[in-house]
ZAMARGU-4260 file (C-alpha; in steps of 0.2 Angstrom, whole numbers, plus 5000, padded with zeros to 4 digits):
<rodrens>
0) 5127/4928/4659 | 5144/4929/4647 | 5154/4920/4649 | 5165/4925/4634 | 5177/4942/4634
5) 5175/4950/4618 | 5189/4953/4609 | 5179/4965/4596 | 5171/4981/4599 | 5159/4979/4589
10) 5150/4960/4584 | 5137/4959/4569 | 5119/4952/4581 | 5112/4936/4580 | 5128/4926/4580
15) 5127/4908/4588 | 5139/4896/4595 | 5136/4877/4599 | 5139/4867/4613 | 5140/4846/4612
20) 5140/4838/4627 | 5142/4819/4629 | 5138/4812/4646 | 5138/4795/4653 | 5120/4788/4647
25) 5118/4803/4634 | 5121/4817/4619 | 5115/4834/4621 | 5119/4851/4612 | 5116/4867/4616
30) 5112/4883/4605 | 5120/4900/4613 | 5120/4915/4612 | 5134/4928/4613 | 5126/4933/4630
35) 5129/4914/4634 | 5113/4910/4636 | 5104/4895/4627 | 5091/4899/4614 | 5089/4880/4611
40) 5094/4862/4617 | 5093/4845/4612 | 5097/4826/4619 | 5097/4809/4612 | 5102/4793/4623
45) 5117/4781/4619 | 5119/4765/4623 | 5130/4758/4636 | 5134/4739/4636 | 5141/4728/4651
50) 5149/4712/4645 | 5154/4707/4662 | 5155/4714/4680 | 5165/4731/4680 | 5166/4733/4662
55) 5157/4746/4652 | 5160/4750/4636 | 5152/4763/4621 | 5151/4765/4603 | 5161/4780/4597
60) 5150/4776/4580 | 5135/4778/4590 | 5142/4794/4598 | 5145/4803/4584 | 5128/4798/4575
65) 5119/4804/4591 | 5131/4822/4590 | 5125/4826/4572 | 5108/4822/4576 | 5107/4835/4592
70) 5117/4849/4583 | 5105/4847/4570 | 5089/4848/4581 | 5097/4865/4589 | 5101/4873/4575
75) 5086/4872/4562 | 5078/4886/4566 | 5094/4900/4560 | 5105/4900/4545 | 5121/4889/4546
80) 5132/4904/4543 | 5125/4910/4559 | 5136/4896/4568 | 5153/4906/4572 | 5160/4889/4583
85) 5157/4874/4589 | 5163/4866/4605 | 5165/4847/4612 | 5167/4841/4630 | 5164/4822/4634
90) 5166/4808/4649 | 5186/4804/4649 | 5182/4786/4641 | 5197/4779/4629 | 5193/4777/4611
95) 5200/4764/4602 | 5205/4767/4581 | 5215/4756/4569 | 5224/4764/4556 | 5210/4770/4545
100) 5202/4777/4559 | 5191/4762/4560 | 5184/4757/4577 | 5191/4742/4586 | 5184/4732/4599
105) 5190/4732/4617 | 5181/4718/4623 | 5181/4700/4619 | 5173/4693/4604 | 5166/4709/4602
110) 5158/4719/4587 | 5169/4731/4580 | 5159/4745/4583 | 5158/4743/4604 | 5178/4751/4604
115) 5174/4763/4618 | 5180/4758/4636 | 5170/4770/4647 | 5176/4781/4661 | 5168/4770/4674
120) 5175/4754/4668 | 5185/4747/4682 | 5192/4732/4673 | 5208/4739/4677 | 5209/4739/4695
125) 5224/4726/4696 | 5235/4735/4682 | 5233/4752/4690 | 5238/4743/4708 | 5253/4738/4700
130) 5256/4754/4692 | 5254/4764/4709 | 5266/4752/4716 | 5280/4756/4705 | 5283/4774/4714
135) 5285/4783/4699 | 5287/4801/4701 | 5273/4805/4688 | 5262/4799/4701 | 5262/4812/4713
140) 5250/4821/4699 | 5236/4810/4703 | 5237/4810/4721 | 5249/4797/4724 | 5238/4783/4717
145) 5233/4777/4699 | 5215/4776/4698 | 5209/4762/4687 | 5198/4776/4678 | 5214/4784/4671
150) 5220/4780/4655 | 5238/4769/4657 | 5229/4755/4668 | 5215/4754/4654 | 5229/4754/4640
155) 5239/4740/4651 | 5224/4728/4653 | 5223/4732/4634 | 5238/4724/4630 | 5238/4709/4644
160) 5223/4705/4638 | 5216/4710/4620 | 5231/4708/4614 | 5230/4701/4597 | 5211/4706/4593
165) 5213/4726/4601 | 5232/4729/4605 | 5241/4725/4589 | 5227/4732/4576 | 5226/4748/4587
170) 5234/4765/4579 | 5226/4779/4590 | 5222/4778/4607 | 5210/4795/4608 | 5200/4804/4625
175) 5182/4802/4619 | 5183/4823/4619 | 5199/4821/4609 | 5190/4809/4595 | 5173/4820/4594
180) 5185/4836/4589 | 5196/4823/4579 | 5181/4819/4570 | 5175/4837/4568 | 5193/4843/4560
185) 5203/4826/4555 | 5213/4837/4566 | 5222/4824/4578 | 5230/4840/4591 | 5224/4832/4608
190) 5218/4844/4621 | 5230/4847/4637 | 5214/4846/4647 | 5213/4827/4642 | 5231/4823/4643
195) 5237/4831/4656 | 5222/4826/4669 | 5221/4806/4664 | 5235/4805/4654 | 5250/4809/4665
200) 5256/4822/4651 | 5265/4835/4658 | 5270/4853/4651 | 5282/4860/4644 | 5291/4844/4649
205) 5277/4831/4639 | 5277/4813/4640 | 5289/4805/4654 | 5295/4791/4642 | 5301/4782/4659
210) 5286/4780/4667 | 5279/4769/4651 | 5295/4761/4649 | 5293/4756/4668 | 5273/4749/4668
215) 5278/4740/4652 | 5270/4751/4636 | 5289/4756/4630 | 5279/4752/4611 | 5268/4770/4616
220) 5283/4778/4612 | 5285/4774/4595 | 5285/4788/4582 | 5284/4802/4594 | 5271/4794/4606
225) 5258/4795/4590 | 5247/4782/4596 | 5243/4793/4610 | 5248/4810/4605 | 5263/4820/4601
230) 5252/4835/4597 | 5244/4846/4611 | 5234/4862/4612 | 5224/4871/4627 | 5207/4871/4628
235) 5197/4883/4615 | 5213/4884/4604 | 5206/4883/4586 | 5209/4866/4577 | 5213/4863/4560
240) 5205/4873/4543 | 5188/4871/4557 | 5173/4860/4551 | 5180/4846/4536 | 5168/4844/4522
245) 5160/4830/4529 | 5159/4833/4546 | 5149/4850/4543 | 5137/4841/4530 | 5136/4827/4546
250) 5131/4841/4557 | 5120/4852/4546 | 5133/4867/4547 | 5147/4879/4534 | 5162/4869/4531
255) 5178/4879/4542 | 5164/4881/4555 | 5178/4887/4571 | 5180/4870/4580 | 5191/4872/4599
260) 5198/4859/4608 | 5190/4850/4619 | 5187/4847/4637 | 5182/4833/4648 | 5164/4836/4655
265) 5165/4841/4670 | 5178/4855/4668 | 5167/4862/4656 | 5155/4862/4669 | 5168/4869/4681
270) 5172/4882/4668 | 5156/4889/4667 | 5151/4890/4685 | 5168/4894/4694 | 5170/4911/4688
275) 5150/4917/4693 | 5152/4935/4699 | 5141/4935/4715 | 5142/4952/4723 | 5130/4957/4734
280) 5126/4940/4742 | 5139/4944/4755 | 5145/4927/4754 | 5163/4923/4761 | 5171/4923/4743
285) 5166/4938/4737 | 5182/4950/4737 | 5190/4933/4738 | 5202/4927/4723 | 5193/4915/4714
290) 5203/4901/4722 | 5193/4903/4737 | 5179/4892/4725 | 5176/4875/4722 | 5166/4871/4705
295) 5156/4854/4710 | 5151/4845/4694 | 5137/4831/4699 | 5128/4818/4689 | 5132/4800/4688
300) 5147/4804/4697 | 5153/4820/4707 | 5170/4831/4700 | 5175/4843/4714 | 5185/4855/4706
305) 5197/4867/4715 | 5211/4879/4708 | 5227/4888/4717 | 5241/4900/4712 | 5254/4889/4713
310) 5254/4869/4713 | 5246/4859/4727 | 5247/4842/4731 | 5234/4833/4741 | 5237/4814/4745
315) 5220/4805/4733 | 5215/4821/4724 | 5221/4821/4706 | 5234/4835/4701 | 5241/4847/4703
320) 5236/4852/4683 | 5241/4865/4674 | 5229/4875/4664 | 5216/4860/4663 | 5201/4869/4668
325) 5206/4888/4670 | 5220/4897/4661 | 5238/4898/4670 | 5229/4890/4687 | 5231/4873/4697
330) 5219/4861/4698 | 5215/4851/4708 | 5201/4836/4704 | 5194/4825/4719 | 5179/4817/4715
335) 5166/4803/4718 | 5164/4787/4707 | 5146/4784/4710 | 5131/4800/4716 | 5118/4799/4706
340) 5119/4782/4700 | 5120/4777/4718 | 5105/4785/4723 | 5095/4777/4710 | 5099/4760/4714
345) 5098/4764/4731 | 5081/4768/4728 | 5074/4759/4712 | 5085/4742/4721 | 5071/4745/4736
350) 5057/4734/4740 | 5043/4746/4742 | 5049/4754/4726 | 5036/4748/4716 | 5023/4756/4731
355) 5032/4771/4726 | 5029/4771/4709 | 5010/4769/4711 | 5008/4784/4725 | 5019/4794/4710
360) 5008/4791/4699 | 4991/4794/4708 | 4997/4811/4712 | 5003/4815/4696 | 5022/4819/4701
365) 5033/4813/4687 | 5049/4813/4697 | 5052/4803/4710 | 5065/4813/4719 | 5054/4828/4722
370) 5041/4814/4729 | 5053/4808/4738 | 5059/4824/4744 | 5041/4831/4749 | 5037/4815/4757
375) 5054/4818/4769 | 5046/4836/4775 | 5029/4827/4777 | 5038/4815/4788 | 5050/4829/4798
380) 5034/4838/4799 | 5038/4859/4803 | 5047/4854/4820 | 5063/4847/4814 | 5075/4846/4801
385) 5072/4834/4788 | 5093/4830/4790 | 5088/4822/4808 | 5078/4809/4801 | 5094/4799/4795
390) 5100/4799/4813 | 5100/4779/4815 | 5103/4775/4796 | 5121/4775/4789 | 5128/4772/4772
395) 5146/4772/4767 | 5144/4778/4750 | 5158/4768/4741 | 5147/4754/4731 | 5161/4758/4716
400) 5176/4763/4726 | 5183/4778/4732 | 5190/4790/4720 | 5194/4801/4733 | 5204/4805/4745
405) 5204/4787/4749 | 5208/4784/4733 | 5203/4765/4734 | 5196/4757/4720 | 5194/4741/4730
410) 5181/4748/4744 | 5164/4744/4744 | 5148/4751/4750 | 5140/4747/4765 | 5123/4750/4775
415) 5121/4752/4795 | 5104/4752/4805 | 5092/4742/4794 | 5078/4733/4800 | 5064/4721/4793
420) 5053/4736/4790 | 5049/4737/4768 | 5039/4754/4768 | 5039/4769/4757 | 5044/4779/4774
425) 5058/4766/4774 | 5064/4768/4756 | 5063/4788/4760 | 5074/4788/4774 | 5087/4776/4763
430) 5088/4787/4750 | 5092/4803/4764 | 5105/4793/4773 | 5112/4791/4754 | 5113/4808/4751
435) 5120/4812/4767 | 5134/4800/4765 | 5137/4808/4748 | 5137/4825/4755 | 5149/4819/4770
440) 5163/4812/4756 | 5164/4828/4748 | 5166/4835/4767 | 5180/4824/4767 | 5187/4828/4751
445) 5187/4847/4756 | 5197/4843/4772 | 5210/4836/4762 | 5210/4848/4754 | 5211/4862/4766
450) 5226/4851/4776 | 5236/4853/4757 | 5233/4873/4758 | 5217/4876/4751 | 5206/4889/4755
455) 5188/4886/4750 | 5175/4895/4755 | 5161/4894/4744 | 5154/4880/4734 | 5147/4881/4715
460) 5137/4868/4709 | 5132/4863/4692 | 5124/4845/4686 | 5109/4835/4686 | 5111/4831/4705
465) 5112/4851/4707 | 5093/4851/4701 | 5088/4841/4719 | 5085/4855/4731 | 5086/4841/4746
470) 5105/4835/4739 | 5110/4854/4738 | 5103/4859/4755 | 5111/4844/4765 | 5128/4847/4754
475) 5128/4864/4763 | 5124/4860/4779 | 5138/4844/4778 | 5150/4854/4774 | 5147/4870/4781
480) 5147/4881/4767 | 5137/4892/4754 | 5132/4882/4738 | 5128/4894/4724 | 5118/4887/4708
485) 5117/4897/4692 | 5100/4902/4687 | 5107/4893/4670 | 5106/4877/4675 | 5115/4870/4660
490) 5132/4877/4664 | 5143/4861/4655 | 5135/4866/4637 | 5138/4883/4639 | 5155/4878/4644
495) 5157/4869/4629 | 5150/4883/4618 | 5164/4892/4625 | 5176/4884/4616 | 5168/4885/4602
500) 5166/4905/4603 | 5185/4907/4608 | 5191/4896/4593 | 5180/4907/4583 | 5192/4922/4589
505) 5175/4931/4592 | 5183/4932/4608 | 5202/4933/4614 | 5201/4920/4629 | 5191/4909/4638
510) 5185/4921/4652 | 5178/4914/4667 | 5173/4929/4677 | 5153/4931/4669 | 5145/4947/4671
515) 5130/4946/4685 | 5112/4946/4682 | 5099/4954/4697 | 5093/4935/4703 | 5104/4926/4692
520) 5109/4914/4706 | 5099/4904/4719 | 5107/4903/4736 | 5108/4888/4749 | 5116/4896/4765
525) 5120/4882/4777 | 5110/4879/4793 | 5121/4882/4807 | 5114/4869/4819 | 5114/4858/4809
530) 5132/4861/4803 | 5136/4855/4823 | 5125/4840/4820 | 5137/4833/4803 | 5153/4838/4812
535) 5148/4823/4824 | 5141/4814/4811 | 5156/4814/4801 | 5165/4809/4817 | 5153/4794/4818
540) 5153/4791/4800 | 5173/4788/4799 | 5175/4779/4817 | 5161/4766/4810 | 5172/4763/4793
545) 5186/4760/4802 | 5180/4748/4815 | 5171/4739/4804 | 5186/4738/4795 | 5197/4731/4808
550) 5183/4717/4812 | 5184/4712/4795 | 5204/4711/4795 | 5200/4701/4808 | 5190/4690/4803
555) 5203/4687/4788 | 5218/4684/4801 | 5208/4670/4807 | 5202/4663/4793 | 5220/4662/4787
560) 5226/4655/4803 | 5216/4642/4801 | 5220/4639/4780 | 5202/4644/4777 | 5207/4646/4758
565) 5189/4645/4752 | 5185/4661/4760 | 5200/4670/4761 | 5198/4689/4752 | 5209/4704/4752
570) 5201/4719/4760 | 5212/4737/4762 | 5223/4745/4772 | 5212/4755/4787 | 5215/4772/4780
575) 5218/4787/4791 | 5202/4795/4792 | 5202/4803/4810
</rodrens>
């Protein structure tokens, strides 16, 4: 695979770039080549820490430490001036710094050093309600409704609530990708990818000044909006003199070491998969433009990214953004809050979970998801579909809200046909109908997206989740469509690497059309019959929601009819799913 144009006719050999990539629950780096593929990889776990419900927060300390000590790992075996660029891509958490750079807490009595308030952190789901409520036209880049995992609502609960130990000590406000290419450079230039998709930055125009005046952060705009940035770049754009002193002695690589800006995480990922040239598989985007894909990033959570020509807007998918992911194109950016961390505690949450463990470790099977996977088939046997087994077990897949096209932080997860029964087939069948409730949101999320004038065609996945041959199967048949995974399976570091190679103006732009290899992709084609059997499925699965729904809403009419305080709760508007 390269995934890099060259801008040179000639390049001396054995030159390396590095990719960092900093996930929810851990660091890893990459070492690649200028064929973009990785000669060696490293990971290290951070820490996350809960305080109290809905609140997650990091150590950008910790972070960095965990960085240096991966790039180190990969690179040990070449000569540092082999190390043309680095590149950076991170979860979208806010990083908090006081005037010295020094970190500040973002939780009460905290230590100094916990001053990262994590992408998932829904602390903020009242300020962002608030802020949705003002109308203001920078909302109709993010679907029409703040998501409490954005940036402003975080800021806001800052303020109304950490005021004096947080608030009035803080000097930078930084997207963790921002800070690790900050620390890298002293360069504080943000990336557009950060601030324009959680940010509500908008080129050429910039910060709307209005819209923070309006949600009450007028004091953001102080000096030129430095607190949060007055100072952008697209992504791969070289930063500063490269490498500082003492980050390249942190990172065991040359000082002026070609640093580029940074991206979130999963539009690295969507960076290195989207552009995947796939002739010859006669699939329904080949001769297509390329936005006739959607790049689906899945791990802890699920990015489905999709680009256009011109700017679309799909009520509850974030954008249109421009040039966030792929040069002088759209995107768009549903997604979903909770995938992989709901299956496991789907599964590790079960009773017979332990019974599991002990039948895993008897047959020497280290991962439970292949068990559980095999143990599906043995259950189907040859004469059915595995997918049928789920037909009288539901979940609604929203246990951390829905990021999209709901786009309601409030909703909550549910589960339909349980009985007393505690077995391992139990816990099996569980974790399918989990899966296929994941599978049938991101259905839902491409029908929104199809109603705003997308055409997609062909899905590309990248990701932890896109190593489970049972979740990428039943995400084609779900949604009726192709799923193609690179035979690279770590697509978000060779992303990042990208950066790093284009800042080192090796190349001349971050290309995302990679030349194809002979069996370089593994293909999931959808199973037609089973493609009828979801489309009633899905009927099923959105005409349960909603009735459910209304009997709830009922239920609090008459408990507030009858001033049953003790009980009374909000619940959502019914959306309009059919």
């Amino acid at each position: 695979m390269c995934p890099l144009h060259p801008a040179l006719p000639h390049m001396m050999a054995e030159v390396f770039y590095v990719g960092v990539d900093v996930g929810t629950a851990s660091v890893r780096a990459a070492l690649v080549t200028r064929d973009g593929l990785l000669k060696s990889t490293s990971e290290e776990p951070i820490s996350i820490w809960e305080p109290q419900s809905d609140h997650y927060v990091q150590s950008s300390t910790e972070i960095w430490d965990k960085c240096c000590t991966v790039v180190k790992r990969v690179t040990s075996g070449i000569e540092r001036s082999q190390v043309r660029g680095i590149g950076f891509d991170a979860t979208c958490s806010l990083v908090v710094l006081d005037q010295n750079f020094q970190p500040v807490p973002v939780i009460q009595d905290g230590e100094n050093e916990k001053n990262v308030v994590m992408w998932m952190d829904h602390r903020a789901a009242e300020q962002a309600a608030r802020i949705t409520d003002t109308g203001h036209g920078v909302l109709t880049r993010v679907g029409g409704v703040m998501s409490p995992e954005m940036q402003p609502p975080k800021l806001l609960w800052l303020k109304e609530n950490l005021k004096e130990s947080c608030w009035n000590k803080a000097a930078h406000f930084l997207d963790l990708p921002d800070f690790l290419s900050w620390k890298a450079t002293g360069c504080l230039t943000r990336s557009l990818c950060t601030l324009v998709c959680k940010w509500t930055y908008c080129p050429p125009d910039g910060w709307d000044a209005s819209f923070w005046t309006m949600i009450g952060l007028e004091d953001l705009l102080e000096n030129n909006f430095s607190k949060i940035g007055s100072v952008t770049c697209p992504p791969g754009s070289p930063l500063g003199d490269g490498l500082t002193q003492e980050a390249a002695a942190d990172l065991g690589l040359e000082p002026t070491t070609a640093v580029g800006a940074s991206l979130i995480d999963a539009h690295a990922g969507g960076l290195g998969v989207i552009g995947a040239d796939v002739k010859g598989f006669h699939l329904p985007c080949e001769d297509q433009p390329i936005t006739s894909r959607m790049a689906m990033i899945c791990g802890t959570s699920s990015c489905h990214m999709a680009i256009s020509q011109q700017p679309l807007f799909v009520p509850g998918v974030w954008g249109p953004y421009l040039s966030a992911m792929v040069p002088n194109l759209w995107l768009n950016e549903g997604g979903q809050s909770a995938t992989g961390r709901l299956i496991d505690h789907m599964v590790k949450g079960h009773t017979a979970y332990t019974q599991l463990q002990e039948q895993i470790q008897q047959r020497s099977d280290d991962n439970i998801y292949s068990y559980l996977n095999n143990h599906l088939s043995l259950m189907a046997n040859s004469h059915s579909a595995v997918d049928l087994l789920g037909s009288s077990l539901h979940v609604w897949p929203d246990f951390h809200g829905n990021r999209s096209p709901l786009a309601d932080p409030t909703l909550k997860g549910m589960v339909v046909g349980l009985s007393f029964s505690q077995t391992v087939d139990d816990l099996a069948l569980l974790y399918l109908a989990t899966v296929q409730a994941l599978a049938l949101g991101t259905f839902h999320i491409l029908e929104a997206m199809k109603e705003a004038g997308h055409d997609i065609r062909t899905l590309f996945l990248c990701g932890g989740l896109s190593k489970n041959a049972l979740f990428v199967q039943i995400h084609a048949n779900a949604t009726g469509l192709p799923v193609v995974l690179p035979d690279q399976t770590e697509a978000v570091l060779v992303g990042a690497a990208v950066l790093g190679a284009c800042a080192s103006q090796d190349y001349s732009t971050i290309q995302v059309m990679p030349k194809s290899v002979e069996n370089m992709y593994s293909l999931y084609i959808q199973y037609i019959f089973l493609v009828f059997y979801y489309d009633y499925y899905f009927l099923f699965y959105t005409v349960c929601f909603c009735t459910i729904l209304l009997f709830v809403m009922h239920v609090h009419f008459f408990l507030a009819l009858y001033s049953v305080d003790a009980l009374t709760v909000e619940f959502p508007h019914v959306p309009d799913l059919v």
